[in-house]
Each structure stands twice: as C-alpha cells, then as structure tokens.
N, C-alpha and C positions, 0 to 999 in steps of 0.2 A: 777686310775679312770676307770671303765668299760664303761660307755656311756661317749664319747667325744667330741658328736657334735648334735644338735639338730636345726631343723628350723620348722613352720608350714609355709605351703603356701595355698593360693587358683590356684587352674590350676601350672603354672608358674610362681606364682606373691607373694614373700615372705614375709609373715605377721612378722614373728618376728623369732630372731633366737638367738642361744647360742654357743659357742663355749668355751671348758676347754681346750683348748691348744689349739697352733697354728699348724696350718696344712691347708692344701689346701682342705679340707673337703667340704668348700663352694663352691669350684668351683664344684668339680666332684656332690654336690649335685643336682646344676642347671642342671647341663646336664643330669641328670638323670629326673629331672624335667620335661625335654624336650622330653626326647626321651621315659619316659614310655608310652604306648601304651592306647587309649580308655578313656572313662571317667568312667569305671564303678567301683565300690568297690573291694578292692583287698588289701591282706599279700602280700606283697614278701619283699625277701633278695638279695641284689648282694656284690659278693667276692670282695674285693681288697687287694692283699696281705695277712696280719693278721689281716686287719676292712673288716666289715660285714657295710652295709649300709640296715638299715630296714624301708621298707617304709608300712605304712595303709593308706590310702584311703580311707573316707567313706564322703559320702553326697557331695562329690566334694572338700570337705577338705582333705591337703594330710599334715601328720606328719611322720617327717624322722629322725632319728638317725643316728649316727657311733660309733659303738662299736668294741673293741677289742670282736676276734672270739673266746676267751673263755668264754665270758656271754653266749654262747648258742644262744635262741630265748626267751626262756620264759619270762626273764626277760626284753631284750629290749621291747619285743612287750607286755607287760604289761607296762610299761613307755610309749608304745605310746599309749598306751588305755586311759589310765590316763592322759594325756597331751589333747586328744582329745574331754574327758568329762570336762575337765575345760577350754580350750580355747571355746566351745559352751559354756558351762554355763554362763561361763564372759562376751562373747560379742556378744551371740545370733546372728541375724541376722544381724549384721553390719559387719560380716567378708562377705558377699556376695556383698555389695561397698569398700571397704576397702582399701584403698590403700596401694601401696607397703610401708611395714613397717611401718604399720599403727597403730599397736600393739606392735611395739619391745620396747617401752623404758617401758612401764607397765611388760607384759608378760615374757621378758627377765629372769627377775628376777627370775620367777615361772618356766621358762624351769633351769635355774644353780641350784636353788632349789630342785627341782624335779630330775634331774640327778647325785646330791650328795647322795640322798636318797636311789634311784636306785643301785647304782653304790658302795656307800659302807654300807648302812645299811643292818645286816643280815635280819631286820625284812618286807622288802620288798620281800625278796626273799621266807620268812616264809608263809607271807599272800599269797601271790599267790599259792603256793604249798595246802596253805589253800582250796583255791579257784579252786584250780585243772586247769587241762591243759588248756589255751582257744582256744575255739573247730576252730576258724577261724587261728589257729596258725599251726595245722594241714594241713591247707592246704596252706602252705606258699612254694615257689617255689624258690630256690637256683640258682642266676647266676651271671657267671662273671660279672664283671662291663663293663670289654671292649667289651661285648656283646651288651650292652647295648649300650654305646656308637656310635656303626657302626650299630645299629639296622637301620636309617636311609635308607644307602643305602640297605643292606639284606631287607629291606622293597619293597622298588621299585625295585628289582631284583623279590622280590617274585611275587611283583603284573604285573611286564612285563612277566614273565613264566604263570602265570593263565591268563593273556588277552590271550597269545597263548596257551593254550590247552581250552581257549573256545571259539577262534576262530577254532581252530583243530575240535572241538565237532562239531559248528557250521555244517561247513565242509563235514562233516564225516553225520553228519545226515540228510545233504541234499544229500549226493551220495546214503546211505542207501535207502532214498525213491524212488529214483530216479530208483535204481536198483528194488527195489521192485514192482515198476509203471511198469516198462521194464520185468520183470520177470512176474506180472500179464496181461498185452498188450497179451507176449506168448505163456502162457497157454490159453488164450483165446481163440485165432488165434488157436492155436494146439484141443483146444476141436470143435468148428466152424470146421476146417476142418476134424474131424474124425466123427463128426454127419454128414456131408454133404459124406462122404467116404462111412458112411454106409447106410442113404439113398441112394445113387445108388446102392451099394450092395444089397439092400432091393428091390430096384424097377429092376436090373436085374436078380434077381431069380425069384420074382414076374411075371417078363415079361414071362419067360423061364417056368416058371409051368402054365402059363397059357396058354401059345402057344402047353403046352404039354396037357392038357387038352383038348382043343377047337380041335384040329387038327385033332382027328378019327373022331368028326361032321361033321365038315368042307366036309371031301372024303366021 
C-alpha cells in the first residue's frame, strides 16, 4: 500500500483519521501539526526515512498523509486534493466547531477508501496524469522531519539574533546621526570662521588702499 496514513485536522485539533498499518505515524503527525509554521495555504513534504509525510493546507484545513517515498508527489498530493474536496463537501462549515474527532467514525471510512484507491488502483494515477501536473505541487518544499521537529527552538534562536541586529540597526543609526549632526556643527563652524577670516582680509586690504590713497592729500 503506497499512502499509509491519513488524518484531517483544523489548526491542531484532529477531525478524523486513518491508518493501514501500525506505525507511530500519529504521533510524528501531531508534531508536525504543532510545529508547521503560520496559518497561511501551503504544499509541503517532510522526509522520514523511506515515508514522505505530505501536508495541503488550505482555508485553515490541513490534510496529511504518509506515504512510502516511491509514490513520488503527484499521487499523494492528488489524494489530498481529493480528500479536501469531499471532507468540505460533506461537512461544510461545521468542521470550523467541530470537535476533536468529531468526523472520524463517518469520514474514517472515506479516508481507507480513498487510500486503497490511491494506493493501488492504476486508474487514479491515469486520471491524474490526465489532469496533468497540479500546478501548487510544483511548489511543494522537501524537509526533513527532524527539522521540523526542533523548528521550535531554531525559531527563538532565529528571533533573539534579529531582536539583536535591530537592536544593533537601532544603534548604529543613532551614532550615524549623531555623527552626521557633529560633522555638519563643523563644517558650519569652519565656513563661519573662514567668512569672518576673509572679512578681515577684506577690511585689511581695504584699510591699506585706502590709507594709500588718501595719504598724498593728506601732505
């Protein structure tokens, strides 16, 4: 079986879920739950060994897989496409209260369903090829899992290095001004004093041609 494990959540909070073998899938799902980043729309894949864990995002609902890393992408992330347009169809806006597993004993069904299909019918793989690449698939981003995982702390490491270099900026462009304030103060001072240097230049030549002037009247 190519897809192994399937759940829909809202946020955190898992609506319903499937599993074709045992495995600890559910754990590492939740923590993946936990730790993807943002609330906005998003493809991505993260590694674990030989499973591939694929997650879509859209409207605030997140549908996730695990598949062995030889189905590729196309196929899981067409399973979640399809898993995504019938868990909205079915229960509309009641997945926005919904409590946890509030959906699993109906939907359940429809995710083993839907993953056998996937997973060993040729003709899901046909239709899609039909249907050509899907274009949000392209931009799907490959990471380890235990990336993800410690994303937590790399988070607050990332955001105590940017408080200090905008504290550093801060900084930095208060001594800029300061210097520039201090730099225009001098040239001020230095033009001030070569206007007044050359007023007396000005007024002792002045004196001196006049005094040379006036002086054969004078006798």
């Amino acid at each position: 079986m190519t897809i192994l494990y399937t759940l829909v959540a809202r946020g955190s909070v898992v609506l319903a879920e499937f599993s074709g073998t045992p495995t600890n899938a559910s754990t590492i799902a939740r923590q993946i739950l936990e730790k993807i980043p943002g609330s906005n729309d998003m493809n991505v894949s993260y590694s674990q060994d030989r499973y591939i864990f694929h997650v879509k995002r859209t409207d605030g609902l997140t549908v996730l897989c695990m598949a062995d890393d030889v189905a590729g992408r196309r196929i899981p992330f067409a399973f979640l496409e399809d898993i995504h347009q019938r868990f909205v169809r079915t229960y509309g806006r009641a997945v926005l209260t919904a409590q946890a597993y509030g959906m699993n004993d109906e939907f359940s069904r429809v995710l083993s369903q839907q993953m056998e299909y996937y997973s060993n019918d040729p003709n899901a793989d046909r239709i899609n090829r039909l249907k050509g690449e899907m274009g949000q698939v392209r931009s799907v981003m490959i990471e380890n899992i235990d990336k993800v995982l410690d994303r937590g702390d790399r988070l607050e490491l990332l955001v105590d290095k940017t408080a200090t270099m905008q504290t550093n900026t801060l900084r930095f462009r208060k001594q800029t001004r300061r210097f520039r304030s201090t730099v225009w103060w001098r040239n001020v001072k230095l033009t001030i004093a070569l206007i007044l240097l050359i007023l007396v230049i000005v007024y002792v030549v002045l004196a001196f041609v006049c005094h040379g002037i006036t002086l054969p009247t004078c006798l």
